[in-house]
N, C-alpha and C positions, 0 to 999 in steps of 0.2 A: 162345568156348570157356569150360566152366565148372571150378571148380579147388575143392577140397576144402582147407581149412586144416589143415595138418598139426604146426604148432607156433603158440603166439599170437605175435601179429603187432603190431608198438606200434602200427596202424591201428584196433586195439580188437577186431578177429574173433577171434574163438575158435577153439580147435580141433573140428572137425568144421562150422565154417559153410563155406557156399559163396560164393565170389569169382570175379567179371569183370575183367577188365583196365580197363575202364573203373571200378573201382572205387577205383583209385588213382591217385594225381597223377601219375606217370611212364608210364601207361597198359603198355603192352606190354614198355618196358624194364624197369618192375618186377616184372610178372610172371614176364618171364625170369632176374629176379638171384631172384627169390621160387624158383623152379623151379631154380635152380643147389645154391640150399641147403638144399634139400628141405622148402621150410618151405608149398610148396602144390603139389600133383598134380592134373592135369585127370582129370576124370570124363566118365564115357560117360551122358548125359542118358536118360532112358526118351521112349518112345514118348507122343505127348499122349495117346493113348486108353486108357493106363495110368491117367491120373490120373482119382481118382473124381470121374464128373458130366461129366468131358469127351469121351465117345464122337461127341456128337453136331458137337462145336465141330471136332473131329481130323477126324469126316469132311470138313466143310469147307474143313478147313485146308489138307486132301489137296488140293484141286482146283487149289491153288496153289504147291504143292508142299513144304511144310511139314508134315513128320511126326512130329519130336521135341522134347522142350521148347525144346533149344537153338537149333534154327533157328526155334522161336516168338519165342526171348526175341532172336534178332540179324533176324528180317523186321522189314521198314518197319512201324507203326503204320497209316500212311494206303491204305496198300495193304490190310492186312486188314481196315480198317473198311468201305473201299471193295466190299471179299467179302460182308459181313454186311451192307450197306446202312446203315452209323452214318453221322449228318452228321459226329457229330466221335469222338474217339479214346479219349475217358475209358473209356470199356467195355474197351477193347482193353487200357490203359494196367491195370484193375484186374486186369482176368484174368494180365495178366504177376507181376504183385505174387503172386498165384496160384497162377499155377505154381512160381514161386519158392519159396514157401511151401514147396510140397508137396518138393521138393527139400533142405531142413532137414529135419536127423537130430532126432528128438524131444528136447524138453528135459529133459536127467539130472533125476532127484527130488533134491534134494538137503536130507537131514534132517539 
């Protein structure tokens, strides 16, 4: 699941980044005290084929049944390298970085 920061967080996120349970030492218990006090709300991911340049990657994805970012960013690594024919996983590893990305609210200009 992915969660929007809704207050700063002494982990150093900002308000408007986005956070995994796995991005904290108490993994899903913090999440849930995070989620109690309204300081992080889950978000509803878009479709990979939203993101620009990944039409052709989301059709693939399809075959394995992976449609949206978030079940990109929680599939196996080796499994979809295994789809694309990679020996190893760095591909797969950058495109998550990736899609991440694209998942961050632009950075405020701040003059």
């Amino acid at each position: 699941m992915i969660y929007r920061v809704l207050r700063l967080l002494s982990t150093g996120q900002q308000i408007g980044d986005f956070v995994q349970a796995s991005d904290f030492k108490g993994g899903e218990r913090t999440v849930n005290i995070l989620l109690s006090v309204n300081a992080i709300a889950p978000i509803s991911s878009p479709p990979l084929a939203e993101l620009p340049g990944w039409t052709k990657r989301a059709e693939r994805l399809l075959e394995i049944g992976i449609i949206t970012v978030q079940e990109f960013l929680d599939a196996d690594l080796k499994q979809i390298a295994d789809l694309f024919k990679y020996k190893t996983i760095s591909s797969i590893e950058k495109w998550r970085i990736e899609a991440q990305e694209w998942l961050k609210p632009p950075a405020l200009d701040k003059k």
